[in-house]
Phi, psi and omega in degrees: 000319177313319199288334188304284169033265140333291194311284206305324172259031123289317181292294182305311178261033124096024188238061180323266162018269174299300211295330169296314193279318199288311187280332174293318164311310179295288212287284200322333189281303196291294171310353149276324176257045187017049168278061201289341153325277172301330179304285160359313212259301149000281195287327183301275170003279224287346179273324199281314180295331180307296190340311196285307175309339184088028167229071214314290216308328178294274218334326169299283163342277178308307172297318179321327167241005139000260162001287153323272186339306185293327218292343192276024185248142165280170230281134158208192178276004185266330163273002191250325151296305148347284194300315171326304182267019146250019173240004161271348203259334155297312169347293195300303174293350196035063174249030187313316179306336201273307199291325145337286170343289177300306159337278172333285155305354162302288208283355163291308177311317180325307197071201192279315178272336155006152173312136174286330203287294201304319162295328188264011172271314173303326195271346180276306208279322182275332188294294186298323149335270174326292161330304165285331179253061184029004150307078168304308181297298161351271148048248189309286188307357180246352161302295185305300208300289177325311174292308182316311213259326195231014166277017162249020151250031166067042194242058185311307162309333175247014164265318171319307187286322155312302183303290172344302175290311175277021170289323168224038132279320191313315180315292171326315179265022159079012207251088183299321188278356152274349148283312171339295195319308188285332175273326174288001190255321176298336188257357162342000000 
């Protein structure tokens, strides 16, 4: 787990590279001592970097069969993170239905009690899904759900951002004063 860690804050100050040999360390590590969660996850890292570096095809290699892999797992937070970074790494690819997909079954799995973190990654990632793929209504209801369900939990950053979106769907439908309405809220 330390090395995964390691990747992820190498990953974040942008020392790609490393933070890369380090999650190809955690899986060889997590695949010897039979750890198919973290091996998963691992390569999911290790996929989302190829991408991000522009080397669509290892990434493809390393992500493809992910998918399969999770179905032999029950439901926990670990496959639910999982499906979250292959549906941002579709996200990323503009596969928005695939990422839907993965979306979908997250947040079926989620249930009512579920992770806050993991439903409000999911309903911001289907909002923006929808959104680009001009499903406005779509859209909107998975914004709205994020605001419905967390603007009275101090989670300020990602209702900003549910307002934001639906701030420019409103745009999109020529209806300014209700994106106003969604940008005073942000700026609240």
């Amino acid at each position: 787990s330390a090395l995964l860690e390691l990747g992820n804050l190498l990953r974040l100050q942008g020392e790609y590279s490393t933070a890369l040999e380090m999650f190809q360390r955690a899986w060889l590590i997590f695949e010897q001592i039979n750890h198919p969660l973290k091996a998963i996850y691992s390569r999911l890292m290790m996929g989302r970097l190829y991408a991000y570096l522009g080397d669509s095809e290892r990434a493809g290699r390393v992500l493809a069969p992910l998918p399969e892999e999770l179905n032999d797992f029950a439901e926990d937070s670990s496959r639910q993170n999982a499906l979250l970074g292959l549906a941002v790494y579709e996200f990323q690819l503009d596969q928005n239905e695939r990422a839907l997909h993965y979306i979908a079954i997250g947040l079926g799995s989620l249930g009512e009690v579920g992770s806050q973190a993991l439903r409000v990654g999911f309903l911001l990632l289907a909002g923006h899904c929808h959104s680009r793929m001009m499903q406005d209504a779509a859209a909107a209801a998975s914004f709205q759900e994020l605001l419905d369900r967390y603007a009275e939990k101090n989670l300020s950053a990602f209702t900003a951002e549910a307002h934001a979106g639906l701030a420019n769907l409103a745009a999109r439908q020529c209806d300014s004063a209700t994106a106003l309405w969604h940008v005073e809220k942000i700026l609240a």
